[in-house]
C-alpha positions in Angstrom: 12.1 1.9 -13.7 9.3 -0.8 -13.3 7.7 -2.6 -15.7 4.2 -1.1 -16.2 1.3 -3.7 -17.0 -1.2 -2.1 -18.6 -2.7 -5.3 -20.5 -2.9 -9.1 -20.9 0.7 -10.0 -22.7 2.5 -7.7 -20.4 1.2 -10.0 -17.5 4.0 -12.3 -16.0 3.9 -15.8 -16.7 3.2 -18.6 -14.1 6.0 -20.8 -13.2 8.9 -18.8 -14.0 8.4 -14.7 -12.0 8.5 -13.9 -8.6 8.0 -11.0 -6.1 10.8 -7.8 -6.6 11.0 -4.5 -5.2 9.2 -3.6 -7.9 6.1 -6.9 -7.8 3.8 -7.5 -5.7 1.8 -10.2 -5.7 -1.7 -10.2 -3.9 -4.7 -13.2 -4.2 -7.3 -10.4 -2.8 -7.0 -7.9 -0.4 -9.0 -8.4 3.7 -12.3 -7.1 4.0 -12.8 -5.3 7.2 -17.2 -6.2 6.6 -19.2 -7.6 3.9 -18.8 -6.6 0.2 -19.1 -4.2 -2.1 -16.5 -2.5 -0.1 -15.4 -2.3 3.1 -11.8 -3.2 2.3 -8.8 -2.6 4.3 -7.8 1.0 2.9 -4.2 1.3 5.3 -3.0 -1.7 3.6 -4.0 -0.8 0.3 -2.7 2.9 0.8 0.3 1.4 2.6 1.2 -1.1 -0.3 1.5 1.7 -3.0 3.0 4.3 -1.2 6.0 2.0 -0.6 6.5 1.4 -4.3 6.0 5.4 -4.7 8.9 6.0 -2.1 11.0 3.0 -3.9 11.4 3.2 -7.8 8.2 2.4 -8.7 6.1 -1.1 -9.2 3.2 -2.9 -9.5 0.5 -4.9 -7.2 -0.9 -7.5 -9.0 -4.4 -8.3 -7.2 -5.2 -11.9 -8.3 -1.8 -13.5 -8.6 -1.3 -16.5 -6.3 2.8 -16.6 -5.0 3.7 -20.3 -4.0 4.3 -20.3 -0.1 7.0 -23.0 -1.4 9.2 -21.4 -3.5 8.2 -18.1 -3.9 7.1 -18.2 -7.6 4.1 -16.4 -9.2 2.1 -19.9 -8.9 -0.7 -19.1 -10.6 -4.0 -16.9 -11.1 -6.9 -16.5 -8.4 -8.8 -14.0 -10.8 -11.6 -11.7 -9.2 -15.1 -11.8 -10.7 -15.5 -8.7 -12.6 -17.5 -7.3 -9.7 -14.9 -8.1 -7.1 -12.5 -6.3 -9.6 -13.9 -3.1 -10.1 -14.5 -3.4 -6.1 -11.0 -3.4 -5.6 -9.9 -0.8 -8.5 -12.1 1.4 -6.5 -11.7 0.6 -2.9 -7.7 1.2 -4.3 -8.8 5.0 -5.7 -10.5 5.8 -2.5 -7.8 4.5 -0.2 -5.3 6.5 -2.5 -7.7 10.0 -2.2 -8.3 8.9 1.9 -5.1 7.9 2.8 -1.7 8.8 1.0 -0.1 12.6 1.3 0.7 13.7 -1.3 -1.2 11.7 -3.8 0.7 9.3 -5.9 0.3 8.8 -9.5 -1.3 5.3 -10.1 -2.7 4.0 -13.1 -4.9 0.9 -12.2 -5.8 -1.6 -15.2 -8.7 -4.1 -14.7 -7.6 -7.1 -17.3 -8.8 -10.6 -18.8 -7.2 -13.2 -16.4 -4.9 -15.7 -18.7 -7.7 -18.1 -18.4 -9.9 -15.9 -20.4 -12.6 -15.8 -17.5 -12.7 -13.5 -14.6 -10.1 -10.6 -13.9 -6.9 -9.6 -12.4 -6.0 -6.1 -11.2 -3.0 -3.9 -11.8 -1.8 -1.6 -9.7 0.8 0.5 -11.6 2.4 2.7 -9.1 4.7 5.3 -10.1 7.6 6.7 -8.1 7.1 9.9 -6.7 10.6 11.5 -5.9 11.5 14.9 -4.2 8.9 14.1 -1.4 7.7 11.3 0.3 4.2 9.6 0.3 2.8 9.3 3.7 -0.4 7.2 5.0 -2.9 8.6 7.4 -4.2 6.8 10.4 -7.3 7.9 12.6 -6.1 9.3 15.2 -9.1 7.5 17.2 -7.6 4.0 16.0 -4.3 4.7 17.3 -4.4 3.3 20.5 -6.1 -0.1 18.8 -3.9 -0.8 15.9 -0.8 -0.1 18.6 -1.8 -2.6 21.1 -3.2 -5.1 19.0 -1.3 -8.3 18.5 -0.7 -8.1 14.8 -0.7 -4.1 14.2 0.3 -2.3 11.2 1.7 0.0 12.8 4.2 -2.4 14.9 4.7 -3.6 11.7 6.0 -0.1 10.6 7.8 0.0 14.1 5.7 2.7 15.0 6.2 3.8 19.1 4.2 6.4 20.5 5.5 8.6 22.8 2.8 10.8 23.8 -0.6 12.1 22.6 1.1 14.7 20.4 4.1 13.3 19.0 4.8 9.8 17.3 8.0 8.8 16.2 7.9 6.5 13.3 11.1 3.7 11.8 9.5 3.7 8.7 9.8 0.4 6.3 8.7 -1.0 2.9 8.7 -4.6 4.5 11.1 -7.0 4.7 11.9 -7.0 0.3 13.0 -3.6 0.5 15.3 -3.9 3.7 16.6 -2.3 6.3 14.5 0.7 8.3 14.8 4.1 8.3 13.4 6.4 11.0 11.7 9.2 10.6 10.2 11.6 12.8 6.8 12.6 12.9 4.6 15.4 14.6 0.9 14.8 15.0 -1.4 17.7 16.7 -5.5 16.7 17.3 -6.2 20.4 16.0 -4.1 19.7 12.8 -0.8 20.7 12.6 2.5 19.7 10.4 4.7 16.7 9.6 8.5 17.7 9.8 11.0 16.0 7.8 13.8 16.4 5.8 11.5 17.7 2.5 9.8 20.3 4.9 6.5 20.7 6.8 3.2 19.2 5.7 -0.2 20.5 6.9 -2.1 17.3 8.5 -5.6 17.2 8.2 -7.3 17.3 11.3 -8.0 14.1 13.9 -5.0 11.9 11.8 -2.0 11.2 11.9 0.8 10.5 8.8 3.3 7.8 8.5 6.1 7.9 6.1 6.9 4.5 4.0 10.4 4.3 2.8 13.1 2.3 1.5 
């Protein structure tokens, strides 16, 4: 089980933590246009259902990892504005995005400093079924063509308007891929997989992130 942080003294030190299977460490997350919101919702909705399909962990939005060593450097804390943008661009890309919904508890806290704020984002593992992440359908052909796609980062292949066959992966802390088959129909129709069939909302398709 992962160590929840749900206030200042449980956050990790400086200096001496680094990035698990069940850490992440984030400075901010993109912005796809200017703020409030306007965030990148498949990579927020993409970061917490891989800790819901793992054993659980946080994302720590305001913690700066050393490209050196690897090692929670230090805190870039959000103003409180920029924080309660992200707690909520987090909620609605969690609503939007992941099927089934995960349990997440997000805590907006006191940077170490004293000023400013970091954000916690306590994911909780959801066994028996797996958390998948929807994609327009109309930003398929976009995202799989571009040169630094998601969903080539998933090692998503499409092999034809209807049907997408996904190797689904955590990134590289979590391992090796797994594949996993996925059906997609423009009129809505089900995701098959070994815990059973999902109804798909309409004009989306669902990737599955797993260990």
């Amino acid at each position: 089980m992962f160590n929840q942080i749900n206030n200042v003294d449980a956050l990790p030190k400086a200096g001496g933590n680094y990035e698990s299977i069940a850490l992440d460490f984030k400075t901010k997350y993109k912005r796809n246009g200017p703020p409030p919101g306007n965030f990148d919702q498949f990579e927020m909705a993409k970061d917490v259902a891989m800790f819901a399909n793992a054993n659980g962990g946080v994302i720590l939005v305001g913690a700066r990892e050393s490209p050196v060593s690897g090692v929670l450097d230090g805190y870039e804390p959000l103003t409180p504005e920029d924080a309660k943008h992200h707690a909520d661009a987090f909620n609605d890309a969690i609503a939007d995005r992941c099927h089934p919904k995960p349990l997440v508890d997000l805590a907006v806290l006191d940077a170490p400093s004293g000023v400013n704020r970091v954000v916690a984002v306590n994911v909780w593992p959801f066994p028996g079924q797996v958390v998948g992440v929807g994609v327009a359908a109309a930003a398929l052909t976009a995202m799989a063509t571009g040169p630094s796609s998601s969903l080539f980062a998933l090692g998503a292949t499409a092999r034809s308007s209807d049907r997408t066959n996904f190797p689904c992966s955590c990134s590289p802390m979590f391992g090796a891929l797994r594949s996993f088959s996925t059906r997609f129909s423009a009129a809505g129709g089900t995701r098959r997989s070994r815990c059973g069939s999902v109804p798909l909302p309409k004009d989306s398709i669902w990737s599955a992130l797993m260990p």
